[in-house]
N, C-alpha and C positions, 0 to 999 in steps of 0.2 A: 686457875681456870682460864682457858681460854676465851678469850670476848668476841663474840659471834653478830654475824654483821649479812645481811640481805639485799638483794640486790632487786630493788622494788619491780624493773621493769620485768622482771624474768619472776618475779611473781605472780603480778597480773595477766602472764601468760603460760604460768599455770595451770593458776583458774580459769581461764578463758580455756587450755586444752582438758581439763576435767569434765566441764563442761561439754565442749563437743564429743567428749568420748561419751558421756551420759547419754547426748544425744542420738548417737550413734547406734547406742545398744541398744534405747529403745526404738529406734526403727530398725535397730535387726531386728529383734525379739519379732516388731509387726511381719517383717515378710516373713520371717521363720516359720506365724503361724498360719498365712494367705498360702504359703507355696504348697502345690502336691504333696505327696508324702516322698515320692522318689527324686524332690529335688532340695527336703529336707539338711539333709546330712550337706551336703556345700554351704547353704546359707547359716548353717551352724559350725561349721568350723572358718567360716571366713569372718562373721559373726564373733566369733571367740578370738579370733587373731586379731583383727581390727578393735573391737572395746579393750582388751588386753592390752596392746600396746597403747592407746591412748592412757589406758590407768596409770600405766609403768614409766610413761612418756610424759605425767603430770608430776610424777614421784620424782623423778630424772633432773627434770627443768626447777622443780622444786628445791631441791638436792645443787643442783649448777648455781640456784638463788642464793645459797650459802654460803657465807666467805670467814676464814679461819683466816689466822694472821701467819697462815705456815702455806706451802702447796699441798693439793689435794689430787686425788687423784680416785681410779676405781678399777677392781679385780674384775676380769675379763669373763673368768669362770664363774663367779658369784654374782655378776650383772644379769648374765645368761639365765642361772638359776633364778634370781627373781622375776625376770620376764617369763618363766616358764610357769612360774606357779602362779601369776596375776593371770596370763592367758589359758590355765587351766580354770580357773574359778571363772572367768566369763565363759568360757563354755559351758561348766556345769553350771551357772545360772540362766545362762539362755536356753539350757534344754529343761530345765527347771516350770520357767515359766511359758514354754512351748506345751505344757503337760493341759490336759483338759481342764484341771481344776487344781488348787494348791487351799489345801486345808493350812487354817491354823499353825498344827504340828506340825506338820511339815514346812510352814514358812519359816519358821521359829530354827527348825537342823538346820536348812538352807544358810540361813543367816550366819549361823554362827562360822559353819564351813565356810562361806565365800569367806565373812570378814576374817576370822582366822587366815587364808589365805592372804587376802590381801596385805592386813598386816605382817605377814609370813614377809611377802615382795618388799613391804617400807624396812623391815629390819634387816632382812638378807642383803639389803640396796646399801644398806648402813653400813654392814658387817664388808661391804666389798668396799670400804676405803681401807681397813687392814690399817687402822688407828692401833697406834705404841705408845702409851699404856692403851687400855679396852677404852671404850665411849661407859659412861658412869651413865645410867637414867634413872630418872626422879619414879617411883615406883607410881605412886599416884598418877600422875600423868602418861606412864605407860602405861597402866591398868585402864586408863579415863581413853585415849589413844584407840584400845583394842575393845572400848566399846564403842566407841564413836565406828571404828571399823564394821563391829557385828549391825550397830541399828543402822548403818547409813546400808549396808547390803541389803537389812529386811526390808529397806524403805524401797530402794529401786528395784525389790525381789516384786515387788507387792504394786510398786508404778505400775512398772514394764509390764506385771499381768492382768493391769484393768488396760493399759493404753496397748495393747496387740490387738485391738482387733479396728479396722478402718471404719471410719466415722466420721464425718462431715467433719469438724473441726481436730481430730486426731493427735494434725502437726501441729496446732497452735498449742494443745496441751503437753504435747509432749515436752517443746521450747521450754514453756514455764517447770516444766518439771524434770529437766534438764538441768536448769538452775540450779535445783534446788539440789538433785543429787550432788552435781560437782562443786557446789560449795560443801556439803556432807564431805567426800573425798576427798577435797582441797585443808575442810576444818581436821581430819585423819590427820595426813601428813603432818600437819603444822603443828599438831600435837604430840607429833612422837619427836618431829624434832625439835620443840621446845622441851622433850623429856630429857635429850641428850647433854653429857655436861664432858666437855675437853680438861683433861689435866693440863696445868702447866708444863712447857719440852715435848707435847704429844707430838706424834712426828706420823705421818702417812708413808703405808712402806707400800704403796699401793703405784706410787711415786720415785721414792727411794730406791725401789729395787727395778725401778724403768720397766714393768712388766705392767703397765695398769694403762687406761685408759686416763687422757689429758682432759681435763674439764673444759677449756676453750674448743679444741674440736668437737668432745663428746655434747656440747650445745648446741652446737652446728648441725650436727646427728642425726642429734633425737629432734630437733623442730623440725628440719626436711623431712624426715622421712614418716615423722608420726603425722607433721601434715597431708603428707604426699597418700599414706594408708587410709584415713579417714576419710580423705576426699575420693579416693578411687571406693571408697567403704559406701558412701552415702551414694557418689552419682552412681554406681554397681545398682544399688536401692532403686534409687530415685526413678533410674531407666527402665529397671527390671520391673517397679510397681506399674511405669505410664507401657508398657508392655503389654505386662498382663490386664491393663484395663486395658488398650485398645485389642490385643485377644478374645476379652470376655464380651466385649462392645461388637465385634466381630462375631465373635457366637450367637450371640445376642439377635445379632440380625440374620447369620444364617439363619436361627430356629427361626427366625419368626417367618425370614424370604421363603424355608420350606414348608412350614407351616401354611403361607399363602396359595404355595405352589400346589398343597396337595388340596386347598381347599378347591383354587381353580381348576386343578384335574375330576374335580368330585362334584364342582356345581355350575349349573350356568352362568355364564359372566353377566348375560343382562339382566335375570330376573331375580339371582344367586339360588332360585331353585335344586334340587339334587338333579343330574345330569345323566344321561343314559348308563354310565357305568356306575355311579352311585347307586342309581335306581335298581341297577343290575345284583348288585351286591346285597341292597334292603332287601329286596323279591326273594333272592336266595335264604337269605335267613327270615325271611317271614316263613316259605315254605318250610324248612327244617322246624321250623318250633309249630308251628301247626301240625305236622306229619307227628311229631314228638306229642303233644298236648292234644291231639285229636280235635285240632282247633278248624276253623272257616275263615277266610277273610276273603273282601270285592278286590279287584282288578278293573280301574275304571278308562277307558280310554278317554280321550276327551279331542275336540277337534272343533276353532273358531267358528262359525259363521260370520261372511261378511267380512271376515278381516283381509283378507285378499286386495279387498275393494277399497278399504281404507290405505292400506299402505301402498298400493300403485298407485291412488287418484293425489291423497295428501303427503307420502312422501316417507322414508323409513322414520324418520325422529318422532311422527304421530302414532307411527303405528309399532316400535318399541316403548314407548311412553303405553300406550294402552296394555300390550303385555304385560310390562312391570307389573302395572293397577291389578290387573286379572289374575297375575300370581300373588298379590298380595292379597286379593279378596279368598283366592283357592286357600291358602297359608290360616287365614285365620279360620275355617271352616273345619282344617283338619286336627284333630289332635297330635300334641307335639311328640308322639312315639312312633304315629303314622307317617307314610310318604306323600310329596308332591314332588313328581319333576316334569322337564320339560326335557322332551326330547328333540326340540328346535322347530322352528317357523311357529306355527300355531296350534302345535300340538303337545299335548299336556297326559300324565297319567298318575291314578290316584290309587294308595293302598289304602286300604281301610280292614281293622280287624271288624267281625261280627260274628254275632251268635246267631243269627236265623238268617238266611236267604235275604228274606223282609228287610234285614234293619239297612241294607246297601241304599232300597229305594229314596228314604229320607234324607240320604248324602247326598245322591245323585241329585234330588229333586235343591237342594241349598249350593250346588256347586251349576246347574242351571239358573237360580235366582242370581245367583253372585254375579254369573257371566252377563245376562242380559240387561244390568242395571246401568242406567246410561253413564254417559263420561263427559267432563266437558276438558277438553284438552286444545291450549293455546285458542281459545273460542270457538271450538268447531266441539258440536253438540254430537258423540256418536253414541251410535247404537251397534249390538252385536247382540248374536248367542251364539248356543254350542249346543253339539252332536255327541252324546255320550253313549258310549258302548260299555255294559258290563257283562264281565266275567267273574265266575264266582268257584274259590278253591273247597272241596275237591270236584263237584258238580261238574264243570267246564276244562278242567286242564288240570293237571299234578306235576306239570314242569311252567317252567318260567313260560317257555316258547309256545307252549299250546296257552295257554293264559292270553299272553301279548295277541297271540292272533287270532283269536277269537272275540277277545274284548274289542280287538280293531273292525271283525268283522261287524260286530254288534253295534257299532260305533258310526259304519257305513248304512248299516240298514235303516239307522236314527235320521242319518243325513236323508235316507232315500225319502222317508216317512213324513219329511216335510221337516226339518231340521227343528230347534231349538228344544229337541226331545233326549230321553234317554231310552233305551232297549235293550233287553238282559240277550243275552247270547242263550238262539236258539240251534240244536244241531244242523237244520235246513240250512241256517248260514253257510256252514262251511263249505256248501256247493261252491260259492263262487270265489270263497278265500282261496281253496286248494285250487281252480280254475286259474287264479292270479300267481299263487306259486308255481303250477306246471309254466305257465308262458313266462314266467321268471327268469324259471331255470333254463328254459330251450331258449331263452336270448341270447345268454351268457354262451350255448353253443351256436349259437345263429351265425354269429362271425368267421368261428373256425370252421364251420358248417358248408359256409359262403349262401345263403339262405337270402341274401338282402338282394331288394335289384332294388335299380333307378329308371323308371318311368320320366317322360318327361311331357310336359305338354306345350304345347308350343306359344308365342307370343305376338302380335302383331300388329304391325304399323297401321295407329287407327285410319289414317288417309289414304294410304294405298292396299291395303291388306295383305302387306306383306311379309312375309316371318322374317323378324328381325332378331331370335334367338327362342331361350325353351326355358323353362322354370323345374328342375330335378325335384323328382317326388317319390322318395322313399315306400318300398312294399317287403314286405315280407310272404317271402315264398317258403312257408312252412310245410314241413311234411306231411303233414297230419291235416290239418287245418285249412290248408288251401292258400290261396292269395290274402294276405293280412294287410287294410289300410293302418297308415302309420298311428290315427286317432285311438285302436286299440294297442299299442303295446308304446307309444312316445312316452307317456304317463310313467307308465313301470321303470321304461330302460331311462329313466330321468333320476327317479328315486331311486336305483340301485347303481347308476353311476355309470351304467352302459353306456349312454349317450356319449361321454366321451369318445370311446374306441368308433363307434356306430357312427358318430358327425367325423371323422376323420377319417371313414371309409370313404361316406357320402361326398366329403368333401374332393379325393385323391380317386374319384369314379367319376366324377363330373367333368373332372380335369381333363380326364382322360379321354374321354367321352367327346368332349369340345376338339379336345387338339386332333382326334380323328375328323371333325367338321371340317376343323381349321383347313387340316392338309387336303380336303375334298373340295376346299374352296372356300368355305362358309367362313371367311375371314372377316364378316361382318357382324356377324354372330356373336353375342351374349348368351352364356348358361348361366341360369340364378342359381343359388344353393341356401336355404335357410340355415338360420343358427339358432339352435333353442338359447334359453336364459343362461339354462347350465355347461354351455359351450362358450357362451359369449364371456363368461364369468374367469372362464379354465386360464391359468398363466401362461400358456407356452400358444394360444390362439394365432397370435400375429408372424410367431416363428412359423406354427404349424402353414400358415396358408403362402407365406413366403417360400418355403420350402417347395410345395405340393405344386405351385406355379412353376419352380425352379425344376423339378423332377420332369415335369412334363414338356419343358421348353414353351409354353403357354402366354402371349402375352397377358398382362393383368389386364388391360380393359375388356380383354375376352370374358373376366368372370365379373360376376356380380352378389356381391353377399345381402342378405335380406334377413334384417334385425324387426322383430314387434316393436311398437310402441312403447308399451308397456315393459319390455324388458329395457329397454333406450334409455329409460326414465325412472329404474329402480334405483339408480344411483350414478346421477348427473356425470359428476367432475367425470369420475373413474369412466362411464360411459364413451363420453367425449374424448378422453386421453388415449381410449382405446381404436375406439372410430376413426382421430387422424391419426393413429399409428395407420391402419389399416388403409386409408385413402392415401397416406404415402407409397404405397405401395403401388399406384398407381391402378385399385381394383376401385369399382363402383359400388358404391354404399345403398341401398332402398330401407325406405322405414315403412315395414308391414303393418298392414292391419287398421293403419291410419284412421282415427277418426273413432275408436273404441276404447280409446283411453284419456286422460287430461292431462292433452300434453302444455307445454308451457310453450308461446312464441317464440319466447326469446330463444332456449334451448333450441327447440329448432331450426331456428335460424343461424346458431351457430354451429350445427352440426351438420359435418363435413358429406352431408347425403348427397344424392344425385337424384336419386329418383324417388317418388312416392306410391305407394300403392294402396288404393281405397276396399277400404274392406269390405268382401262379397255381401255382407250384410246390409248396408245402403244399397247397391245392384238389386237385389233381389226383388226391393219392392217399390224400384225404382219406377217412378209415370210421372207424368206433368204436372204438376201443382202440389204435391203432396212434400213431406218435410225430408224426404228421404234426398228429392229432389234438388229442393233447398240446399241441403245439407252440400251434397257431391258439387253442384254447383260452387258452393262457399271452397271446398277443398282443392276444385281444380284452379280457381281462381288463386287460392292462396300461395298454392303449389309453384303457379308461373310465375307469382310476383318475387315469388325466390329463387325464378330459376332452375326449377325442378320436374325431370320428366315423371307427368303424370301417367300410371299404368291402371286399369280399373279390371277388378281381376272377378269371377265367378259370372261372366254375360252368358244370357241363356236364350235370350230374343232379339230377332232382330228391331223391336221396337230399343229394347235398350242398348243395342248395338249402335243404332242413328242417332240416338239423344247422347250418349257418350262423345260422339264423335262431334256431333253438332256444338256442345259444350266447350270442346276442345281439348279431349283426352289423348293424351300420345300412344298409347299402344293398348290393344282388348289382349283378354284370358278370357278363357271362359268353354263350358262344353258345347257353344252353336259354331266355335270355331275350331273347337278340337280338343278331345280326351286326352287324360292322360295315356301314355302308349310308351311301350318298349323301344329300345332307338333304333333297330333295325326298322320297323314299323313306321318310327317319325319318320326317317331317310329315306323311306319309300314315300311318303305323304309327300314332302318338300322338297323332291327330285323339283318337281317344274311348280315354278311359283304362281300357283294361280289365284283368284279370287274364292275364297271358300264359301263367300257368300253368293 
């Protein structure tokens, strides 16, 4: 017998590559069973290549560890063959334990086939030295060998299908259980070749006939290249796992980013109420299941009182803070099948199902208590109510849109009736809603129509009485209807967004208008042009007036734009950032209405105005000693210590014409000094400047 001799270091890195192929297999096995189904079959045959050659590449190194007192060598074709049937049976174990569930019996076939295989690869590996006489094995210990082979498979049959599935500590089990197979694997081998017994003169023709594989190179080999696989095997893993988490981490947040998206498309972002097209959507399938069930349900309009007053005096942060409260008081009044939304500023509308007509009024009358219940907010003690309109299906409306307009009617009539009421929609309503619809729709052709004029009335130097320019005052010349002041249809073409088109007529008529002065002479002259809220607010404002200057060849000091109080002060910064855009422009700023809102000094002070105008409202009942007196007094005063030309507009007597003046007002409006009038009409007035007083 030949005396058999190992080569310790080339042991311990055996086991060391048993081991990571253990390893390996089972973090294939885990993606095997994380991946889709259509990316399956790759990570099972790269899976089965990669564990495969590690097993074979343990067997090898093992096999290299062994040292005969003769050379050794190894068959090319029979090497091939045992890599071939070890990386068969890692495939058919990894698809094994890919399966949803692996009974009993069926681990038990598994087992026997993988280990059958494997051992197949330790003796086929044996069989390719091509030993003369044969390899003699100890029966017992091949017997003992090819069971070690079959229990060490059921063992890593039976790992690999509890550790496939990811779990907090997963790799740390795996490691240990890693271990444990490739010493199983390692204990295989060492057993079959301690079965193996050399005769005396055995001679390897593996060798002999120069056709075999050298054991010093073939060491070299198999550790490259089985390292080389396993590592491309694991980081393949490794990266593909941190992948598809950052994939799923990605999905994760798309669903939830659309998720948000659709919430914000569907509710109000301030109060998170349901939103006009939510609303739009509930109404719709309320009406279908009613129309279906022969069912009833209210249509409640709802509209603040008083909130107007809070948010221009204290400022939006007070007066979105009370919203919130008010949709949350609506919120718990309703039941959670039913709707509340807001369809923006301060207007609100409520479903409610019922059985009688009756049961709406006990909503209405709790969604009135909710509203007028005080607030205390950053220490300012408010007070509000609300104007509710209802509409009741089928009674009142069988579509969305006769519902809505009717409940808004009934909602208007609340307000008429001395507000903090509610009012069922009566048909008489509808007189003045469709009155509101018709002048709607004719707005929307007013423009194409050419139906607008600009009136103007004139302005004057309160010391000399001289016209020093004209303030533009929009009319509608309707077919129907006659001459229309701007106070009935501004409202409407505000809420339907006409105002824009209609202030960019107004504005490019003015223009126009002036630079016909201009070139008559009136190079001294100022035309005012107001701005509603929802003009002042528009993006392309400061383009627009740049432009309309620019079209007409106009200087800017010729025009002068006139901002409320109140709108100046909806929202400061944005305010002012707009104002000196606009004052760059080298146009004059006036702040209307002065003196009807609360405005702040300092703001004022810093805004880029030129001029002030005192609202008709102090004029009117303007005399000596009385508060009104006071008042105008304090504002013309205020106005000069900043520099600012004071205009006092709506004079109607010459008593208040002399105390204006007396006070030290810079220029009168008013009808003692002159109507509004057409410009052919002004032009005729203002040919020769005389004293109109």
């Amino acid at each position: 017998m030949l005396a058999a001799q190992y080569d310790t270091l080339l042991v311990l890195i055996s086991i060391l590559v048993a081991i990571l192929a253990s390893y390996t297999a089972l973090d294939m096995a885990g993606r095997i069973n994380s991946v889709h189904h259509k990316g399956t079959f790759g990570w099972l045959a790269g899976g089965a290549i990669a564990m495969g050659v590690g097993i074979w590449s343990m067997h090898f190194i093992g096999m290299l560890a062994f040292r005969l007192p003769i050379p050794l060598g190894y068959d090319i074709g029979l090497t091939c063959l045992s890599l071939a049937l070890v990386i068969c049976a890692s495939g058919f174990a990894l698809w094994r334990v890919s399966q949803p569930s692996l009974p009993l019996k069926q681990l038990l076939v598994s087992a026997v086939l993988m280990g059958s295989a494997i051992a197949g690869m330790h003796y086929v590996g044996m069989a390719a030295m091509r030993m003369r006489p044969g390899i003699d094995y100890d029966p017992l210990l091949f017997s003992v060998s090819i069971l070690i082979a079959i229990a060490a498979s059921g063992a890593a049959l039976w790992i690999a299908f509890i550790l496939r599935k990811d779990t907090p500590h997963v790799r740390l089990a795996r490691a240990g259980a890693a271990v444990v197979m490739g010493a199983a694997i390692a204990g295989m081998h060492y057993t079959g070749m301690a079965a193996a017994h050399f005769a005396e003169g055995s001679i390897c023709l593996a060798v002999a006939e120069d056709d075999g594989l050298g054991a010093g190179w073939l060491a070299i080999l198999i550790i490259v290249v089985t390292l080389a696989v396993l590592a491309i095997a694991l980081l393949t893993s490794v990266f593909d796992s941190r992948l598809e988490s950052q994939t799923a981490k990605l999905a994760r947040s798309l669903a939830d980013a659309n998720e948000e998206l659709v919430h914000q498309a569907l509710h109000d972002n301030l109060t998170q109420l349901a939103n006009r097209s939510l609303l739009e959507d509930r109404l719709e399938q309320m009406l279908r299941k009613a129309e279906r069930e022969h069912g009833r349900f209210a249509l409640m309009f709802i509209d603040l009182d008083g909130f107007k007053t809070i948010n221009d005096s204290l400022g939006h942060h007070i007066g979105d803070r009370l919203l919130v409260e008010v949709a949350r008081r609506f919120r718990s009044i309703i039941r959670g099948q039913e709707t509340v939304a807001r369809l923006g500023g301060d207007e609100f509308v409520v479903l409610v199902e019922i059985r009688d007509p009756e049961d709406a009024a006990p909503v209405a009358h709790k969604l009135l208590h909710a509203a007028s219940e005080r607030l205390l907010v950053e220490s300012h003690d408010l007070g509000i109510s609300a104007s509710i309109g209802v509409a009741l299906y089928p009674e009142d409306g069988t579509t969305s849109h006769d519902l809505l307009i009717n409940a808004d009617a009934a909602m208007y009539h609340a307000k008429a009736a001395g507000r903090n009421a509610y009012r069922f929609f009566e048909t008489s309503m509808n007189t003045n809603v469709h009155n509101q619809l018709q002048i709607m729709q004719d707005l929307r052709l007013a423009l194409e129509r050419k139906e607008f004029r600009l009136h103007y009335q004139a302005k004057y130097d309160a010391a000399n009485r001289r016209v020093i320019g004209a303030e533009a005052l929009l009319r509608w010349q309707h077919p129907e209807r006659g001459l229309i002041a701007p106070d009935h249809f501004i409202a409407l073409a505000e809420k339907s967004g006409m105002i824009v088109p209609i202030g960019e007529w107004v504005l490019n008529e003015a223009c126009r208008q002036m630079r016909t002065w201009y070139d008559a002479g009136r190079t001294e002259w100022k035309v005012s042009v107001n701005l509603s809220a929802v003009q002042f607010a528009h993006d392309n404002l400061v383009e627009l007036v740049k432009a309309t200057l620019e079209r007409h060849r106009l200087p800017a000091r010729c025009l002068i734009l006139e901002v409320t109080e109140s709108t100046a002060m909806q929202d400061v910064e944005t305010s002012l950032s707009i104002l000196n855009r606009l004052a760059g422009l080298g146009i004059d700023i006036s702040i209307d209405d002065f003196g009807t809102g609360y405005s702040s000094l300092l703001y004022l002070k810093r805004m880029p105005a030129r001029e002030l105008k005192i609202d008709r409202g102090f004029i009117r009942d303007l005399a000596d000693g009385t508060d009104d007196a006071a008042i105008v007094s304090a504002i013309i005063a205020l106005g000069h210590s900043l520099d600012l030309h004071i205009v006092a507009e709506g004079v109607e007597t010459e008593k208040q014409q002399d105390f204006l003046t007396e006070l030290g007002c810079n220029s009168l409006q008013g009808f003692l000094l002159g109507r509004p009038m057409a410009p052919e009409q002004f032009q005729a007035l203002t040919t020769m400047q005389v004293d109109p007083a």
